[in-house]
C-alpha positions as CSV (number, residue, x, y, z in Angstrom):
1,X,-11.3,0.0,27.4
2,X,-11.3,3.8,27.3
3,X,-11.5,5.4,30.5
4,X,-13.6,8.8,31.2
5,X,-11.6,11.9,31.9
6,X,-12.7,12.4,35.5
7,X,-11.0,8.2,36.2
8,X,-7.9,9.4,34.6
9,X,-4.5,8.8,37.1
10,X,-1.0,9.2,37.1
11,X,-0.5,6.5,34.8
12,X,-2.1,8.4,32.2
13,X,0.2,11.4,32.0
14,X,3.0,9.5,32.5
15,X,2.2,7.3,29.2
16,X,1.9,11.2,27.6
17,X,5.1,12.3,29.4
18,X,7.0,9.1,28.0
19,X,6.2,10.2,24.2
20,X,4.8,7.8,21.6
21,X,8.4,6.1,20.8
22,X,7.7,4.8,24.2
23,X,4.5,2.6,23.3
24,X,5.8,2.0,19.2
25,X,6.7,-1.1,18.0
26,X,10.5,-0.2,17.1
27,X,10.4,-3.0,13.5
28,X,6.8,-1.3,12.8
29,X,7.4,1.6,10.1
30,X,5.1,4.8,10.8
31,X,2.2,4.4,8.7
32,X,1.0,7.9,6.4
33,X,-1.0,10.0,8.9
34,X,1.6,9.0,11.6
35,X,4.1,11.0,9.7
36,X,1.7,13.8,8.9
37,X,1.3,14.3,12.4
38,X,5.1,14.5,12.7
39,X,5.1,17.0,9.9
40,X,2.9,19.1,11.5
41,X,4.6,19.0,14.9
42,X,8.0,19.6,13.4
43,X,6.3,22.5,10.9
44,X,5.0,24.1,14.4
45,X,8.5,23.8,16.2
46,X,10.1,25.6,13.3
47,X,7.6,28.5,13.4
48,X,7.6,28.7,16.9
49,X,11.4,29.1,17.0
50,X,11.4,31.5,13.9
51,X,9.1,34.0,15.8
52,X,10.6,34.1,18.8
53,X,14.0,34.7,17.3
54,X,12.8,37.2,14.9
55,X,11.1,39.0,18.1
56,X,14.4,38.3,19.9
57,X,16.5,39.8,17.4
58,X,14.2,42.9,17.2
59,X,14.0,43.8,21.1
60,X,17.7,42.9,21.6
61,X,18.8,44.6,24.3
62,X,22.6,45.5,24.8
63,X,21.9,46.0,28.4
64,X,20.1,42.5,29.8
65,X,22.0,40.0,31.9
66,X,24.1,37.3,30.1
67,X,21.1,34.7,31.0
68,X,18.7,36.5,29.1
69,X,21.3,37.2,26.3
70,X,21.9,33.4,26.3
71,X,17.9,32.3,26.3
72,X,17.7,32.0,22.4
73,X,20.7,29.8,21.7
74,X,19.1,27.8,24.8
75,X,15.9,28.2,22.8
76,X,17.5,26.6,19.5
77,X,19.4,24.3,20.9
78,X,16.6,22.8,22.8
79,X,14.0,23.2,19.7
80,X,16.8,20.8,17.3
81,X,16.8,18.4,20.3
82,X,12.8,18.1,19.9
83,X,13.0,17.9,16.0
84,X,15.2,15.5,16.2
85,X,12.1,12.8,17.0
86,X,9.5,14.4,14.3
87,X,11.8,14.4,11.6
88,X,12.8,10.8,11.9
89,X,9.0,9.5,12.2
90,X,8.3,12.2,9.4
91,X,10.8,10.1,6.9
92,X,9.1,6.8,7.9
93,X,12.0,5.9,10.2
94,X,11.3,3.9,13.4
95,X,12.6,6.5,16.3
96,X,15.5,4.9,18.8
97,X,13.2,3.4,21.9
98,X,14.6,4.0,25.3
99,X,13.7,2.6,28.8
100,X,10.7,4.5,30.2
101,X,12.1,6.0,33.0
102,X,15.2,7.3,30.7
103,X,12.0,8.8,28.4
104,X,10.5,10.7,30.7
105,X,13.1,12.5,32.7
106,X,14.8,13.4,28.9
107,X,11.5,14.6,27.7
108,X,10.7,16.8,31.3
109,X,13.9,18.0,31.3
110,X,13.5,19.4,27.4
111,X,9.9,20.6,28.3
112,X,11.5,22.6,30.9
113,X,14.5,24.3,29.0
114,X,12.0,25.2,26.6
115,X,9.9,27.2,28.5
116,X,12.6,28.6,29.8
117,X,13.5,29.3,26.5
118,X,10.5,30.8,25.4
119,X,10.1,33.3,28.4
120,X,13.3,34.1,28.9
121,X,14.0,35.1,24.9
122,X,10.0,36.7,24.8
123,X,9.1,37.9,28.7
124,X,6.1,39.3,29.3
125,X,2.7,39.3,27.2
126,X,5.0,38.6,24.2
127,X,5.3,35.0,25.1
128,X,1.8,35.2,23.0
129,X,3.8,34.8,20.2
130,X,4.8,31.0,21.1
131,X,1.5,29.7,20.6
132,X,2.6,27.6,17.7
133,X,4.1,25.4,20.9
134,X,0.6,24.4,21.9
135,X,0.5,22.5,18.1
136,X,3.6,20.9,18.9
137,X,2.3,19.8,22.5
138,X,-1.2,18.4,20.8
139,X,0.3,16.6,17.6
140,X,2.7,14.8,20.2
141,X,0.2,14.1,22.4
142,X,-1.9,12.6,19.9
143,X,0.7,10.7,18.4
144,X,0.8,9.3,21.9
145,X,-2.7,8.9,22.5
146,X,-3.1,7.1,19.1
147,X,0.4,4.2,20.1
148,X,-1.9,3.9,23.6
149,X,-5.2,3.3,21.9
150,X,-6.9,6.6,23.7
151,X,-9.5,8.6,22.1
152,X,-10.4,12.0,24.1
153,X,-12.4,14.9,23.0
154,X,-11.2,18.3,23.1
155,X,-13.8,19.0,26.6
156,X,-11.9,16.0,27.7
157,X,-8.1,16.7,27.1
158,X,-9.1,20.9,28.5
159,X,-10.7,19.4,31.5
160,X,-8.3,17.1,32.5
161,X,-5.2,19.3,32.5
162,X,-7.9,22.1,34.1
163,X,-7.9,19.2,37.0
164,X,-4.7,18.2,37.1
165,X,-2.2,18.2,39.9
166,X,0.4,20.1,37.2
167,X,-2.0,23.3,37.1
168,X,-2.7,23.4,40.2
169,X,1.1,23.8,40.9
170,X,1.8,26.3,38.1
171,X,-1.0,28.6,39.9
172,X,-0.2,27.9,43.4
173,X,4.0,28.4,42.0
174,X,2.7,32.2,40.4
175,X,0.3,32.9,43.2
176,X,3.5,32.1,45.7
177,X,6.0,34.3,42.9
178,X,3.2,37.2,43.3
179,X,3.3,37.4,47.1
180,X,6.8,36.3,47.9
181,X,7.6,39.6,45.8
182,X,6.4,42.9,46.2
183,X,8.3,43.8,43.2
184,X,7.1,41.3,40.7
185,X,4.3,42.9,38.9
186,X,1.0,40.6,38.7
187,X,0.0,41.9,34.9
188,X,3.3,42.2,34.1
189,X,5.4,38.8,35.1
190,X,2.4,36.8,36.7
191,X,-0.4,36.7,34.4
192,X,1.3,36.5,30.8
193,X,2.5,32.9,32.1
194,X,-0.6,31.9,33.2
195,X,-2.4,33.4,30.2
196,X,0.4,31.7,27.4
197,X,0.4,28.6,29.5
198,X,-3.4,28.2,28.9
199,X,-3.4,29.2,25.6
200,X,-0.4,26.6,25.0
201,X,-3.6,24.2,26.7
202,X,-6.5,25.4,24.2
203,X,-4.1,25.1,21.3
204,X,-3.1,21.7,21.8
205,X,-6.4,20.5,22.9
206,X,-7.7,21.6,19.3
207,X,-4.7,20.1,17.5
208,X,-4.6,17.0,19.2
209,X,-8.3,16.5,18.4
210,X,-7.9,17.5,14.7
211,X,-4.8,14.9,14.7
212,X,-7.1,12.2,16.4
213,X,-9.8,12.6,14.0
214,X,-7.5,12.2,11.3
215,X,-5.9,9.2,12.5
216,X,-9.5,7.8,13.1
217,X,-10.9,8.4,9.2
218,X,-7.6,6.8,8.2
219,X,-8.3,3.4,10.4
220,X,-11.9,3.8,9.4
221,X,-10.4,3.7,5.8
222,X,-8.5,0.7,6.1
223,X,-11.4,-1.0,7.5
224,X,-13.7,-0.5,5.1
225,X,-10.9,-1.3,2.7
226,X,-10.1,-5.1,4.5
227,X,-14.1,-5.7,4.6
228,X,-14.4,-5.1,0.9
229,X,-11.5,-7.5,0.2
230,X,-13.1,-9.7,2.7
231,X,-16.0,-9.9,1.2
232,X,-14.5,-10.1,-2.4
233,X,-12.6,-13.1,-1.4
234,X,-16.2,-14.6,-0.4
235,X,-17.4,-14.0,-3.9
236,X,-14.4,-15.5,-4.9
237,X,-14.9,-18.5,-2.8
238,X,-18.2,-19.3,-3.6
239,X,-18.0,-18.7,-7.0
240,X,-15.3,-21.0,-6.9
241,X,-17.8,-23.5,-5.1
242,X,-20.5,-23.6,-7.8
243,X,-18.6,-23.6,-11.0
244,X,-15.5,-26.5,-9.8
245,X,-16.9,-27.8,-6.9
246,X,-20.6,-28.4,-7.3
247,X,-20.1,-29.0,-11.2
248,X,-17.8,-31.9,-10.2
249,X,-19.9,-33.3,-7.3
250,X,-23.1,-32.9,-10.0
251,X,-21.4,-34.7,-12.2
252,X,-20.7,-37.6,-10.3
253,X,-24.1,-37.8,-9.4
254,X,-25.6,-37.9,-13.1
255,X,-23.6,-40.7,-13.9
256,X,-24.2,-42.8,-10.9
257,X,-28.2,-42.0,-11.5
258,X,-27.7,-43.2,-14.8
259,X,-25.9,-46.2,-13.9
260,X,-23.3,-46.1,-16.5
261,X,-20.5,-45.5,-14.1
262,X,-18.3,-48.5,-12.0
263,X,-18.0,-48.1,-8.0
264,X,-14.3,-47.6,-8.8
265,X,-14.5,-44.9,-11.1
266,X,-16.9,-43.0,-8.6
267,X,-14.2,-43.2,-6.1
268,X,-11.3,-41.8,-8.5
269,X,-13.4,-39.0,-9.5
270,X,-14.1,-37.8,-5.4
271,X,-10.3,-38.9,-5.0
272,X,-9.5,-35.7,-7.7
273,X,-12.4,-33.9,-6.1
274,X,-10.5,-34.2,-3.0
275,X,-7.4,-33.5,-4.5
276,X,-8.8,-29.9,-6.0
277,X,-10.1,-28.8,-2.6
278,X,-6.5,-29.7,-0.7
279,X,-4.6,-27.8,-3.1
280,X,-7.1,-25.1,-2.8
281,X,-6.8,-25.3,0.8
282,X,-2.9,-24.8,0.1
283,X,-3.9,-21.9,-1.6
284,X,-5.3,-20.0,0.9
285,X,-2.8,-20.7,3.4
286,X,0.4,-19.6,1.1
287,X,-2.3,-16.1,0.3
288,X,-1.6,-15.7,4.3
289,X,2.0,-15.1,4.2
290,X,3.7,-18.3,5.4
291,X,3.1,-21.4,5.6
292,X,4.2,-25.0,7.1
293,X,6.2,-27.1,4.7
294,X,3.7,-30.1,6.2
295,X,0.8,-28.0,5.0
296,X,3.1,-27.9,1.3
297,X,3.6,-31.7,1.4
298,X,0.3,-32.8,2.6
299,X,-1.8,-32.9,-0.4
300,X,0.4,-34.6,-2.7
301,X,0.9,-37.3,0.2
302,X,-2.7,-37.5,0.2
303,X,-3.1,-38.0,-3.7
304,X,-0.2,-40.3,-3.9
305,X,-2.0,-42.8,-1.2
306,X,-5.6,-42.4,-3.4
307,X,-3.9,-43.8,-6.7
308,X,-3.2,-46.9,-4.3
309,X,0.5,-46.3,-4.0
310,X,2.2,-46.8,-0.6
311,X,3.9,-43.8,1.3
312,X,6.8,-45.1,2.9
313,X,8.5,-42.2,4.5
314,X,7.6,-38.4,5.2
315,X,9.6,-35.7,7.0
316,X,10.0,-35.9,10.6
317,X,7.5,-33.8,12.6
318,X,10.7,-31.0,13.2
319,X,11.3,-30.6,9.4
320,X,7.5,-30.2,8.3
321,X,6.8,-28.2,11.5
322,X,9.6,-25.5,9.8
323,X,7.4,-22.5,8.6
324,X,8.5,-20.8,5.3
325,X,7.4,-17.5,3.5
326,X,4.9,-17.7,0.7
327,X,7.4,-17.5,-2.2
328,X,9.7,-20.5,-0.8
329,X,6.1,-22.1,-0.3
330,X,4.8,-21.6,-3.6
331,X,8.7,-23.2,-4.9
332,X,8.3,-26.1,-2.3
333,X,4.8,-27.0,-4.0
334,X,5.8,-26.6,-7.3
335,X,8.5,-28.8,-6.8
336,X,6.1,-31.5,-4.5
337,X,3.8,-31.4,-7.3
338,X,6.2,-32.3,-10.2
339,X,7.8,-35.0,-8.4
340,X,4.8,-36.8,-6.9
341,X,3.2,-36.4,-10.5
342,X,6.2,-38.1,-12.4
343,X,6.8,-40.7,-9.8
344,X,2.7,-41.6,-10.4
345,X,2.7,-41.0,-13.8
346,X,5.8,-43.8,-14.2
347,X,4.0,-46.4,-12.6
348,X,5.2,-46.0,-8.7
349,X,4.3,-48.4,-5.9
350,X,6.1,-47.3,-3.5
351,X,7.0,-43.3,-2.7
352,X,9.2,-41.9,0.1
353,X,9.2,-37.9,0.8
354,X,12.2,-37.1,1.8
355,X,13.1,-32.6,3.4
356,X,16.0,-31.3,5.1
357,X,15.9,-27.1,5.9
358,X,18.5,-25.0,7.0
359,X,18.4,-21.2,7.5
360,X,19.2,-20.9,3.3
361,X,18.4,-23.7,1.3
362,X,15.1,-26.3,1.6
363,X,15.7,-29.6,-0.2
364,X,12.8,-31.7,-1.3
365,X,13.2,-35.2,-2.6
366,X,11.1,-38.0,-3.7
367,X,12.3,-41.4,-4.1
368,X,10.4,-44.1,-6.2
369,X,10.6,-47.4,-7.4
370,X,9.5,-46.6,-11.2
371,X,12.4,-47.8,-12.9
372,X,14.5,-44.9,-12.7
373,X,15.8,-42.4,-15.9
374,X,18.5,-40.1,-16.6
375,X,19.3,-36.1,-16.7
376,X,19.0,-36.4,-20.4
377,X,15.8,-38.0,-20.4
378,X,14.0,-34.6,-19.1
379,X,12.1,-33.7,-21.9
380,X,12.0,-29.6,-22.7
381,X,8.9,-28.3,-21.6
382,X,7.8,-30.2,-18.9
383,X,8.0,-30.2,-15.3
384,X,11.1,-31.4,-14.3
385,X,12.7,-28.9,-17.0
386,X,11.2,-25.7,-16.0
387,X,12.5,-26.7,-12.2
388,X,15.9,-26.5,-13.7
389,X,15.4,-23.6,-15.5
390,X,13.6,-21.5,-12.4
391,X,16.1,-22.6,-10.1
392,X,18.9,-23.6,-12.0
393,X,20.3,-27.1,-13.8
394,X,22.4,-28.0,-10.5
395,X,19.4,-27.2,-8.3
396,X,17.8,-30.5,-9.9
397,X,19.5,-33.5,-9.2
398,X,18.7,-37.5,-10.4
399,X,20.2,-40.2,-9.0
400,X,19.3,-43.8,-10.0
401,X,19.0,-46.1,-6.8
402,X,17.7,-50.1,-6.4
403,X,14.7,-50.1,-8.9
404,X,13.8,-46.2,-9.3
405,X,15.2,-42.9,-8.7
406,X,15.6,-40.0,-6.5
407,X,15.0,-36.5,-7.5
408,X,16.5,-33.4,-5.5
409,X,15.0,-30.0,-5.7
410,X,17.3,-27.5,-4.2
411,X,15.1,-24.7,-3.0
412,X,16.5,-21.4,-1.6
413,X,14.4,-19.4,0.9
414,X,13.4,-16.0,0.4
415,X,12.9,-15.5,4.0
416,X,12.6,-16.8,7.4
417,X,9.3,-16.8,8.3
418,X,7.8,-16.4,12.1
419,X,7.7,-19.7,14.0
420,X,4.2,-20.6,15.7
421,X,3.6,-22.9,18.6
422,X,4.1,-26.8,17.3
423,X,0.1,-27.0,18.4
424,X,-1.0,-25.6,15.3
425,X,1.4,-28.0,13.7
426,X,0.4,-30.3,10.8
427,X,2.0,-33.6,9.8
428,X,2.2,-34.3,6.6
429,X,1.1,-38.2,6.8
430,X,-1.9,-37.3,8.1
């Protein structure tokens, strides 16, 4: 939950000191207004620096100190150090993450050089000129904000740093400058800090809230766009509902009113019905992204058992547990279905699932006591043929064993998907 500016603590500017590579997921790419905020802070940078070398090169003076002379290569130096971030996150690449406390003293210690840089290379009132800073202070701070789920207003982010311990020390540091030193003029040296300082402040508080609003029409975007796909998979689902579903189950019902239909054939018709809505099921799970081979195997277990055949064996619990990407899915029930639908169609008593998963291939195979055939036997066209052809004639494999056969698939995996907590687990007898 947000917390009001005036509850705000230490925590909170440290989380801004860190920098949003702090609080990023390192594998998560930046998303389009992520990188237009980097764009912006990096266009800022360069303008900044521009200015105040142009100014530096105009005012040179042969006469100053070698610290002053050497401010602007300080000043460049440090400014390609800071673009260094942006310009990564502006090409969609995932910024190096380093330990928090290894963030913050490399980001204080940059902040510093570059005011250094700044006043030493344009002293005086002309420090004005670096008010493109204060867009590169918002856009970073937002980019923070956004990685920490904070939301301020511009009142809010002006207040805060009004209230905050670090002003308080930059005016009690000038006030202490100013009367430690009779010679240090207060409109001259004093002010023009404290007057660039705060309008490095106002600046960023405007950018950061211009940045914030973007990246919240952006999120209200893509949540407008998930609810209308929500809802279109709805109308998908129930139009799906009236036209297979309730058709089917209507049907059933006019022939049992009319009394022309046998208990038996009832029963196969809400054994397909049954069918239809498992591999639908299937469906939805494989739209998710990954799936558990038991989830695959599980309806054509199921259908196998309704035609009255017996299921001898299944994968052990740690094979069908294994989770796999939708494509190898999709493969995994092609191949199920083709197998369990030969075995049936040749008459099988007895089936036996049979898995084995390593980190590149998934083998499925389905044993039966049908009579057996041959490789030469697969008729062009059908299942067993496009299987070969999808994956490859030595993917398919037929062996002949005591009154059937035994069919391996050979199934490569796209990917390894995420494993989930064996609670969620299915079996694939069930």
């Amino acid at each position: 939950m947000q917390r009001e500016y005036h509850d705000w603590s230490a925590d909170r500017w440290l989380a801004l000191l860190a920098g949003h590579t702090t609080w990023n997921d390192p594998d998560r790419r930046p998303n389009i207004t992520v990188r237009s905020t980097a764009g912006v802070e990096l266009f800022a940078l360069i303008t900044s620096l521009t200015v105040m070398l142009c100014f530096a090169g105009a005012t040179r003076d042969d006469g100053a100190s070698e610290l002053l002379r050497g401010t602007p290569l300080l000043l460049v130096i440090t400014s390609l150090v800071c673009a260094v971030g942006p310009t990564l996150t502006l090409f969609g690449c995932s910024a190096h993450t380093r330990p928090l406390v290894a963030n913050l003293v490399l980001r204080a210690g940059l902040g510093l050089l570059m005011v250094i840089g700044i006043f030493g290379t344009a002293p005086g009132w002309a420090s004005l000129l670096s008010w493109p800073i204060g867009i590169v202070v918002g856009a970073d701070a937002s980019l923070t904000a956004y990685a920490i789920g904070w939301r301020p207003s511009p009142w809010q982010w002006w207040w805060s740093v009004i209230s905050s311990p670090l002003h308080l020390g930059i005016v009690g540091g000038l006030v202490g400058i100013a009367l430690a030193r009779a010679d240090v003029h207060l409109s001259d040296a004093v002010l023009p800090v404290y007057a660039t300082a705060h309008v490095w402040v106002a600046i960023a508080c405007l950018a950061a809230h211009g940045t914030s609003r973007m990246i919240d029409a952006e999120r209200a975007l893509n949540e407008a766009v998930r609810l209308e796909a929500v809802r279109n998979e709805h109308r998908r689902s129930a139009h799906w509902l009236h036209d297979d579903i309730c058709a089917q189950l209507r049907l059933v019902t006019l022939k049992m009113q009319r009394g022309t239909t046998e208990a038996t054939e009832v029963v196969g018709m809400l054994d397909e019905l049954d069918f239809s809505l498992r591999l639908r099921q299937l469906d939805e799970l494989l739209q998710s992204g990954s799936v558990r081979l038991a989830e695959v195997l599980q309806p054509f277990v199921r259908n196998a058992q309704n035609h009255g055949t017996t299921v001898e064996r299944v994968p052990s619990y740690e094979i069908a547990s294994a989770v796999v990407d939708r494509d190898t899915g999709s493969m995994v029930r092609h191949a199920a279905s083709v197998l369990t639908s030969n075995a049936l169609n040749a008459g099988a008593t007895r089936l036996s699932f049979e898995m084995s998963v390593d980190d590149d291939v998934i083998q499925v195979a389905v044993v039966d006591d049908a009579g057996g055939f041959e490789a030469d036997a697969v008729t062009a066209g059908r299942g067993l043929w496009s299987l070969e052809h999808e994956l490859g004639r030595a993917s398919v494999t037929i062996e002949r064993v005591d009154d059937g056969s035994r069919v391996n698939v050979r199934i490569p995996r796209h990917s390894t998907a995420r494993e989930e907590g064996p609670a969620h687990a299915s079996s694939a007898a069930r």
